[in-house]
C-alpha positions as CSV (number, residue, x, y, z in Angstrom):
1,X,-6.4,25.3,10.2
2,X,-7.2,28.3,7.6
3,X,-8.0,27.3,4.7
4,X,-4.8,27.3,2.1
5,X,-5.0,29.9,-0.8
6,X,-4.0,28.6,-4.2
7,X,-1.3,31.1,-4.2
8,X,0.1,30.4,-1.1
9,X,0.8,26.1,-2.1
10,X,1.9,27.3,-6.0
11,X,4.8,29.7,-4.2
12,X,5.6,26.8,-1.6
13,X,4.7,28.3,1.5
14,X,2.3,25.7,2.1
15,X,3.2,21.7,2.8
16,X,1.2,19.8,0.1
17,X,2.6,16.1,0.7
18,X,0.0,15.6,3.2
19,X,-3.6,17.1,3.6
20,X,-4.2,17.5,7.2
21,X,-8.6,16.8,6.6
22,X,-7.7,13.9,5.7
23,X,-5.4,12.4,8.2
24,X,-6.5,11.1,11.6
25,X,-4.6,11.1,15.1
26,X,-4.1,7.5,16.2
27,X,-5.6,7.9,20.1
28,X,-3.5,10.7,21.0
29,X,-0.6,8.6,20.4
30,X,1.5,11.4,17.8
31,X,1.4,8.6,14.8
32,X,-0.9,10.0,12.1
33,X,-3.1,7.1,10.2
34,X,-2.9,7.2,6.4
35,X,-6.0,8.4,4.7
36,X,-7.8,6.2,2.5
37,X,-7.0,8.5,-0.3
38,X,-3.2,8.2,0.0
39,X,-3.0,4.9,0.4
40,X,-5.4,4.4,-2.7
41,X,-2.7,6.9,-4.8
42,X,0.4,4.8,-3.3
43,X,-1.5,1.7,-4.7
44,X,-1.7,2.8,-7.9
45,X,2.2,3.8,-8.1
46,X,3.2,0.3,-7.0
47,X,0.8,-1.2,-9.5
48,X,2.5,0.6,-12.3
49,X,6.0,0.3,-10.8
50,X,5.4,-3.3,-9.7
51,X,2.9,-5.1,-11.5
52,X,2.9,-4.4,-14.6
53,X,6.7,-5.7,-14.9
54,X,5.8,-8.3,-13.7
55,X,2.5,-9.5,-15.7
56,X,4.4,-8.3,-19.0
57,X,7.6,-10.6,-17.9
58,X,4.5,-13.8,-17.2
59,X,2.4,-13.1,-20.4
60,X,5.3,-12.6,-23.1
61,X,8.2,-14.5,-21.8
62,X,7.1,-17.2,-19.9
63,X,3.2,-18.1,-21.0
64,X,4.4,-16.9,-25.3
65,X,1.9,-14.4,-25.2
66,X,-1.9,-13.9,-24.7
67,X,-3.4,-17.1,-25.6
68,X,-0.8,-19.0,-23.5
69,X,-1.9,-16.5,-20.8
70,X,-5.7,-17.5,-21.6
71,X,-5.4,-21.5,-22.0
72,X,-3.6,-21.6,-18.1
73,X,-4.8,-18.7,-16.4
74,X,-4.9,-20.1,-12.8
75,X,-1.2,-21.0,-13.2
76,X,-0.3,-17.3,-15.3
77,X,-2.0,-15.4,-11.9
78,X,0.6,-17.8,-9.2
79,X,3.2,-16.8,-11.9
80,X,2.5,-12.8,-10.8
81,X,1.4,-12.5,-7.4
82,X,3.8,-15.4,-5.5
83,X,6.8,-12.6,-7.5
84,X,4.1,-9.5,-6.4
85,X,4.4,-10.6,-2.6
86,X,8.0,-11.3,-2.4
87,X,8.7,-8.2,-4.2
88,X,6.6,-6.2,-2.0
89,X,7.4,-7.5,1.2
90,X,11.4,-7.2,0.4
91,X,10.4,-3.1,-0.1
92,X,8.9,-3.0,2.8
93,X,11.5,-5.0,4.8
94,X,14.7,-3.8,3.5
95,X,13.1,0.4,2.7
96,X,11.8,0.5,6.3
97,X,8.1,-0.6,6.0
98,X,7.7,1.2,2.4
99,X,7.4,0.4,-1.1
100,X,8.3,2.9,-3.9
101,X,4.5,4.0,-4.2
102,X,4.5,4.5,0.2
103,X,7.6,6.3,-0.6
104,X,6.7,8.7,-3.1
105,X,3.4,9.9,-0.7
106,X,5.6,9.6,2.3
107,X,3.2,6.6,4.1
108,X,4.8,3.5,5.9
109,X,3.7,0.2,7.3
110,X,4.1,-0.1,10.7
111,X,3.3,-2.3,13.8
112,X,-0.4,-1.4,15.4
113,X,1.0,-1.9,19.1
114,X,4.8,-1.0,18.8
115,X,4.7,1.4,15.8
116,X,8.2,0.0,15.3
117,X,8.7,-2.2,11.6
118,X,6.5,-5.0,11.2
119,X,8.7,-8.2,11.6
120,X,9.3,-9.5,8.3
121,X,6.6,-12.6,8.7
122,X,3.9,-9.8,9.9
123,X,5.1,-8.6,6.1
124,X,4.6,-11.0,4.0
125,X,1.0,-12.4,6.0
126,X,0.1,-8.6,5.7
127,X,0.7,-8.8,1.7
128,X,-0.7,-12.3,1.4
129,X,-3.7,-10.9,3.0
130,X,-4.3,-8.0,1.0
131,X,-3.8,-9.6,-2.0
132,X,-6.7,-12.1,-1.2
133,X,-8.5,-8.6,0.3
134,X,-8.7,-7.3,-3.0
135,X,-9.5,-10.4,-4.5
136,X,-12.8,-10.7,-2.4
137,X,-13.3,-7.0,-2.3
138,X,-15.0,-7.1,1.5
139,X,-11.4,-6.8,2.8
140,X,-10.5,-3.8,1.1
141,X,-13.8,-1.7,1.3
142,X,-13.7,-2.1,4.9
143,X,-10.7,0.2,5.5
144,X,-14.0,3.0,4.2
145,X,-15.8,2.3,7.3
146,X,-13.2,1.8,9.8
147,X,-12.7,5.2,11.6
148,X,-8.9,3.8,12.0
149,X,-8.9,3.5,7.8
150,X,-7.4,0.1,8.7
151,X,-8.5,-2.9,6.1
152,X,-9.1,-6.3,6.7
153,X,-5.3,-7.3,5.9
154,X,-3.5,-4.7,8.4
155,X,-5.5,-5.9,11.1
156,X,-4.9,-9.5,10.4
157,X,-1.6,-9.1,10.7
158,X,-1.6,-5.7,13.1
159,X,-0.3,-3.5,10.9
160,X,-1.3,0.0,10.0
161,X,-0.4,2.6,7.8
162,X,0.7,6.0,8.7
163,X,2.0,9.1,7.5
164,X,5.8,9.2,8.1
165,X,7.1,12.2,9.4
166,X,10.7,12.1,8.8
């Protein structure tokens, strides 16, 4: 591929939604695994679009603010991600394996073997999973070395990400 001319993407005569360097064929099968970066931008969109809801709904109106936040922290972190899974899991369920932040960079979850939608139980284990992923940060950095960009949670529940192409 030649490389693109800044001229050429400002008048729109190149695509820009995805970066061809940085996609990967999935074994010759025509599904195109997400890059790391991508995936990385559309988890920063649902943290804004998602979370932060979410944690300022827990820390104001049901723990009365910071300190109630600080004295039962434990129970103030059940209080956002048990509504942070459900919430993502009923995106990607009901929008056809994407959230808003898959959406916007045109990504969606898939099954590894089918590359159909994930049943919704393969969902929610997948979103369980990545939440504890991050948590330990050994599930998440291996998507980095994994030539498949796959973490620790997609292959748990056979999952992967790809670019979608409609």
């Amino acid at each position: 591929m030649a490389k693109q001319r800044f001229r050429e993407v400002k008048q729109g005569r190149v695509d820009r939604s995805v970066s061809h360097k940085d996609l990967k064929d999935n074994g010759g099968r025509g599904v195109i695994s997400a890059s790391n970066f991508e995936k990385t931008k559309a988890a920063l969109t649902d943290t804004f679009m998602l979370l932060m809801p979410i944690m300022y709904i827990v820390f104001y109106l049901v723990m009365d603010g910071r300190e109630g936040f600080a004295e039962h922290k434990l129970l103030g972190w059940i209080y956002i991600l048990v509504p942070l899974i459900l919430i993502q899991t009923a995106f990607m369920y009901f929008g056809k394996g994407q959230t808003p932040g898959y959406k916007a960079y045109n990504l969606r979850v898939v099954d590894s073997k089918t590359h159909q939608q994930p049943p919704l139980w393969a969902l929610l284990f997948r979103n369980l999973l990545m939440v504890l992923a991050l948590a330990t940060v050994f599930g998440w950095l291996m998507m980095f070395f994994r030539k498949d960009n796959r973490g620790l949670h997609d292959l748990l529940s056979q999952t992967m990400v790809i670019v979608d192409k409609r």
